[in-house]
C-alpha positions in Angstrom: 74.9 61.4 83.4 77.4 62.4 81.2 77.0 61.5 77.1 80.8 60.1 75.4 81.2 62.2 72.7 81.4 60.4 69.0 84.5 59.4 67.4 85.0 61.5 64.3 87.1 61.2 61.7 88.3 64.8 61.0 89.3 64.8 57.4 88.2 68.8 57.1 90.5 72.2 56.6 91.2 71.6 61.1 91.4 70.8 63.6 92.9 67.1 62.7 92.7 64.2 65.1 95.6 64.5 67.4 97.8 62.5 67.7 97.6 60.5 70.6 100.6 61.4 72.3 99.0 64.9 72.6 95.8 63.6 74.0 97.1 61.7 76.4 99.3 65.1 77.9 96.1 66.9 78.5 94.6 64.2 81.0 98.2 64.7 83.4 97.9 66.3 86.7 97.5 70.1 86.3 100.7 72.4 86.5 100.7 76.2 88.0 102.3 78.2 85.0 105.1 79.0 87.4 105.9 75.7 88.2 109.6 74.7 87.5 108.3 71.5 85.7 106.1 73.6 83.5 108.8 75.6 82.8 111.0 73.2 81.9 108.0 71.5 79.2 107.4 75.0 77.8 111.0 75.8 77.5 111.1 72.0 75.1 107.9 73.3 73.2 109.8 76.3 72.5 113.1 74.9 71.2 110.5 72.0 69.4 109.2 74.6 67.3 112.7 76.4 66.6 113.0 73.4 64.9 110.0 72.8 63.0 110.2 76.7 62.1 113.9 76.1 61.1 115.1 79.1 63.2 117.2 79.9 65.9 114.9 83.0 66.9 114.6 83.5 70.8 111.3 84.7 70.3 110.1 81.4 69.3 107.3 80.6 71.6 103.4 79.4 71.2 101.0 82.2 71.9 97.9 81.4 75.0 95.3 81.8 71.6 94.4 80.7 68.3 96.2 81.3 65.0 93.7 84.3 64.2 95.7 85.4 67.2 99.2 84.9 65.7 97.8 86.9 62.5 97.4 90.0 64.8 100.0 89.8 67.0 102.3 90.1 63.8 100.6 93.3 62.4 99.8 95.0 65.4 103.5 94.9 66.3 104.8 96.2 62.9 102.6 98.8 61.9 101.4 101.3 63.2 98.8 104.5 61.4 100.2 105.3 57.9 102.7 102.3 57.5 102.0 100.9 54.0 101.5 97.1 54.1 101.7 95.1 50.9 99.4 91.7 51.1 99.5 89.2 48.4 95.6 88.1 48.3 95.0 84.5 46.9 92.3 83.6 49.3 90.4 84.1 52.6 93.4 84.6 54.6 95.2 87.1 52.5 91.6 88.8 53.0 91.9 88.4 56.7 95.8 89.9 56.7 93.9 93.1 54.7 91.2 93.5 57.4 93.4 93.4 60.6 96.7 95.6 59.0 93.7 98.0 58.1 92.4 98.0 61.5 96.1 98.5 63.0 96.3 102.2 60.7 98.5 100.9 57.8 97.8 101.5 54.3 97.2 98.1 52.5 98.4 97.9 49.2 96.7 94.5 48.0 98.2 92.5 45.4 95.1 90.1 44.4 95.1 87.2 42.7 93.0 84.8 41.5 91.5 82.2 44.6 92.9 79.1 43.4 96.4 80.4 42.2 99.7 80.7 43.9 101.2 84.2 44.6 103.1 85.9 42.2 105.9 86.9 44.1 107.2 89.8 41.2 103.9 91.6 41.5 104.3 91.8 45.5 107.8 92.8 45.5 106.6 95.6 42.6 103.6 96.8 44.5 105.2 99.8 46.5 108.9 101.2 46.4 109.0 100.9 50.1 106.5 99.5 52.8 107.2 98.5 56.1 105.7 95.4 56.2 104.9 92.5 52.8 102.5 89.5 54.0 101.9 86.8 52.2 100.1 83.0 52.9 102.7 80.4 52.8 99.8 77.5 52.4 96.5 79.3 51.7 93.7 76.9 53.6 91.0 78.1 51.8 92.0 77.0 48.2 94.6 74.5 48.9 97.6 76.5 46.9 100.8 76.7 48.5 103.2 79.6 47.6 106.8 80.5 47.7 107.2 82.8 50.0 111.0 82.3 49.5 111.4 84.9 47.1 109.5 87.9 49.5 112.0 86.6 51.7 115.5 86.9 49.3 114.1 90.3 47.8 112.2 92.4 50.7 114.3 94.7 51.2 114.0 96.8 54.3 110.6 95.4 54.5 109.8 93.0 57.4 108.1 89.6 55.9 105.2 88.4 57.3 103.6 84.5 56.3 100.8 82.7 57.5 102.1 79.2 58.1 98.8 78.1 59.9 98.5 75.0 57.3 101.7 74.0 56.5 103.9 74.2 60.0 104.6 70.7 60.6 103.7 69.3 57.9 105.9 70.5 54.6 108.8 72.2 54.5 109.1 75.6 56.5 112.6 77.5 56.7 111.8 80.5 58.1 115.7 81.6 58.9 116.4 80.2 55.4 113.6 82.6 53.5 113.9 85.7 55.5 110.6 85.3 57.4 110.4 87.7 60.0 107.1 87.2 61.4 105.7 83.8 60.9 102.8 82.4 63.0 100.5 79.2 62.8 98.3 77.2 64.5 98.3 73.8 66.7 95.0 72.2 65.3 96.4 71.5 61.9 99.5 69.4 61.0 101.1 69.7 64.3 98.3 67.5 65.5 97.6 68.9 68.6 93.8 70.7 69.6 92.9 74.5 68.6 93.9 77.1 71.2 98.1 77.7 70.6 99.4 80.1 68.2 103.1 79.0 67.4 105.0 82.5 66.5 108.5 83.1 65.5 109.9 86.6 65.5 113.6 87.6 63.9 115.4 89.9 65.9 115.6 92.0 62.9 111.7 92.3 63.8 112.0 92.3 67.3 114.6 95.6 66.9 112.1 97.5 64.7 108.6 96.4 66.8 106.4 99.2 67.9 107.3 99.6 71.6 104.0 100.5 72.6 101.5 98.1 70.6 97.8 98.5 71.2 97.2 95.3 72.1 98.7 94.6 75.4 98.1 91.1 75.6 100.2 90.6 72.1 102.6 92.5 72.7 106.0 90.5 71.6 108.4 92.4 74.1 105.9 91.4 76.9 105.6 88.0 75.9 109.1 87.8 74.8 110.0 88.0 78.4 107.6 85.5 79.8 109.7 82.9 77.7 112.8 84.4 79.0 114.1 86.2 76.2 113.9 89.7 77.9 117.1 90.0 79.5 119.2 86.7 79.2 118.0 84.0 80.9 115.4 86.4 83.0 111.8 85.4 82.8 109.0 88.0 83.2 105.6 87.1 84.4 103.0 87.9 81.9 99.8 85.9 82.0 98.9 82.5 83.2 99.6 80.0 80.5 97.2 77.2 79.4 99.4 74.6 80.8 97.3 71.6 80.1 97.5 73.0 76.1 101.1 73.6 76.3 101.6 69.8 77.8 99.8 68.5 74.7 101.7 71.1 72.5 104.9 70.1 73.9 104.2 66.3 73.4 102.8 66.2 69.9 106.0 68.0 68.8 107.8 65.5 70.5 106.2 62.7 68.7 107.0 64.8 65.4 110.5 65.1 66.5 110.7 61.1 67.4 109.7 59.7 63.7 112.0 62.5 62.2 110.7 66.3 60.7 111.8 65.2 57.3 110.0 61.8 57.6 106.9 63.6 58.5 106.9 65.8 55.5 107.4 62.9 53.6 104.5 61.3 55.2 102.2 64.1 54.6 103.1 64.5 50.5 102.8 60.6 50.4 99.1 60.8 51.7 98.6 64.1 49.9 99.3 62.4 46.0 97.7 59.1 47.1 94.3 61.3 47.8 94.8 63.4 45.0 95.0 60.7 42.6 92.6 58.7 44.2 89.8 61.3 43.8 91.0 61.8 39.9 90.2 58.1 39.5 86.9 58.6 40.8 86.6 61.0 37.8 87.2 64.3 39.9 88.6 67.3 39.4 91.4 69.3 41.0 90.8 72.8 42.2 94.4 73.9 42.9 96.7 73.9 39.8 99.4 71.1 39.5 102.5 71.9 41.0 101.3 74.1 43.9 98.7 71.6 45.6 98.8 71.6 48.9 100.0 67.7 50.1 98.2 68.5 53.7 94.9 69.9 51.9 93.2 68.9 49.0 90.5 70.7 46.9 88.6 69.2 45.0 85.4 70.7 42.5 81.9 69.2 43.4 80.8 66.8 40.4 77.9 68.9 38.1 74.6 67.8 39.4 75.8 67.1 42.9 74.8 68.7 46.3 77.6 69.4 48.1 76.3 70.0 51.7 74.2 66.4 51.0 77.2 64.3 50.7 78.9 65.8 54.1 75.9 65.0 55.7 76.1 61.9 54.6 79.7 61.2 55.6 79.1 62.7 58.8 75.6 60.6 59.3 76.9 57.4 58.2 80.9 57.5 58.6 81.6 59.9 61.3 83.4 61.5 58.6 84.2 65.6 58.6 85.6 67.5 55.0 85.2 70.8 54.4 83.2 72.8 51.9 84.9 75.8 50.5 84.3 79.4 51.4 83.5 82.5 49.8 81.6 82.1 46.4 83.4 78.8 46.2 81.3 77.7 49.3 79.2 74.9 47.3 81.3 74.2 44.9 84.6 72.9 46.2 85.6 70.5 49.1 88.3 71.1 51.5 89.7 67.5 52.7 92.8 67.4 55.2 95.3 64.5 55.3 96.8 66.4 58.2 99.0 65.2 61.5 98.1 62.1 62.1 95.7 61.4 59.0 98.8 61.9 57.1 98.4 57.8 56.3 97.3 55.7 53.5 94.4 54.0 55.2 92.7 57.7 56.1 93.0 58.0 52.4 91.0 54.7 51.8 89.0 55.8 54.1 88.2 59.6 52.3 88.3 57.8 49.3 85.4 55.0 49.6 83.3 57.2 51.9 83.3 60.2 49.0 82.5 57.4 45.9 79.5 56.2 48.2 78.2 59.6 48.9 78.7 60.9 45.5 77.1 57.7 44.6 73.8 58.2 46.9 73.5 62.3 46.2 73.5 61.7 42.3 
């Protein structure tokens, strides 16, 4: 006998709910990953997420793993022992950037911040004369900040720019050709509204011409997968691994759905549901963890009143309103919550919904 799974109501830092477009693809008849139709639905995801990267690099393709995965497959094929990496630090990812460069050989120069405040992009550009690769988090999920990367982009030099785009792909503005992003990856479980398990990547050429050739990750290599995409030699397609083609299906039909109500409608939606939350929750009499003017519209952080327990009211939400947000990380674990408005919760009645559900837990935890 097999148990239906509860509804929730994923209002956390991801996944989202998914839109149902996406749902719906991963219940078709199953594909072999050589399969000329598959080809042709992972060719559309491809050109899908050119356009929601705001690129026109060949190497635009989702990778068969998470966004963690994305994060590693841009370092470990750009540096390589003794490269110097320069990583703005402003949260938990710019931590994570630090830990997997290091474990590639480079020498990280970090360039922290304060968690809770954008990234000052003078202090990365001043941090070394000449590294080989400058990272930075383009919307930082663990504080709710979003950056301008824009400016790493315009002044990196012979640098190659890496930015985590994990929360903000598909839901604000990205223009990766536009900024000079070299190396941008993100993940499918956030605003793209589609379940965990794709990495979308985009690689310049200007990256792909100064890769390592040999990275120590086979499975990540870019020239490999590259290939598998058809970007090898022409229109040539190399085999490379078997594909998750029931995720790619989904992948490929939530970016449609994106691409049906219009990019810049979407972005529009998300910042709409983004201020109504925000100022909803400052009319329950709460405060703002990310400073005005670089709040995330898919993520909101928001400080846990004095005298209330955090993990009490999530309980509560999730006991009472099938109801999922976040609580922050790091030494802002009980102190912050991390709510998403992402995909399709980018609407007014998920805000109504976040809204009442917080008053009445806040009410009952007091």
């Amino acid at each position: 006998m097999t148990t239906q799974p509860t509804r929730r109501h994923l209002f956390g830092p991801g996944p989202s709910n998914c839109y149902p477009e996406a749902t719906e693809a991963l219940g078709r008849p199953l594909l072999g990953h050589l399969d000329p139709d598959f080809i042709t639905i992972l060719d559309n995801a491809c050109d899908a997420l050119r356009t929601l990267w705001g690129t026109t690099n060949t190497r635009t393709l989702p990778l068969s793993a998470t966004g963690s995965a994305g994060m590693e497959a841009a370092f470990v094929n750009t540096v390589v022992p003794g490269d110097i990496a320069v990583i703005a630090v402003n949260g938990l990812f710019g931590e994570r950037m630090c830990e997997v460069a290091r474990r590639c050989g480079a020498e990280v120069v970090r360039v922290d911040h304060e968690w809770g405040t954008p990234i000052d992009a003078e202090r990365v550009l001043k941090a070394h004369p000449s590294p080989k690769v400058i990272a930075a988090v383009h919307a930082e999920t663990s504080t709710g900040v979003l950056s301008d990367v824009s400016e790493l982009g315009t002044n990196k030099g012979d640098a190659l720019l890496i930015v985590d785009a994990v929360t903000s792909l598909g839901g604000i503005e990205v223009r990766a050709d536009d900024w000079g992003i070299d190396i941008g990856y993100s993940g499918t479980q956030k605003c793209l509204g589609v379940p965990p398990g794709l990495s979308p990547i985009t690689v310049s050429e200007r990256a792909f011409k100064r890769r390592v050739k040999d990275p120590r990750s086979w499975y990540l290599d870019i020239g490999l997968l590259g290939g598998y995409v058809g970007a090898a030699q022409g229109s040539s397609r190399t085999y490379h691994h078997t594909a998750p083609v029931a995720m790619v299906a989904s992948l490929e039909a939530g970016l449609r759905r994106i691409l049906d109500e219009g990019l810049e409608h979407v972005w529009a939606r998300h910042e709409a549901a983004g201020q109504a939350l925000r100022e909803g929750l400052q009319n329950l009499g709460l405060e703002l963890f990310a400073p005005e003017g670089y709040r995330l519209p898919s993520l909101t952080t928001v400080k846990v009143p004095e005298g209330v327990e955090s993990a009490r009211v999530r309980r509560h939400l999730m006991g009472k309103y099938s109801m999922e947000i976040g609580a922050g990380v790091g030494r802002y674990a009980d102190s912050i919550w991390r709510i998403g408005t992402m995909g399709p919760n980018a609407q007014q009645d998920s805000v109504e919904l976040i809204l009442g559900a917080l008053e009445d837990g806040i009410r009952r935890s007091a």
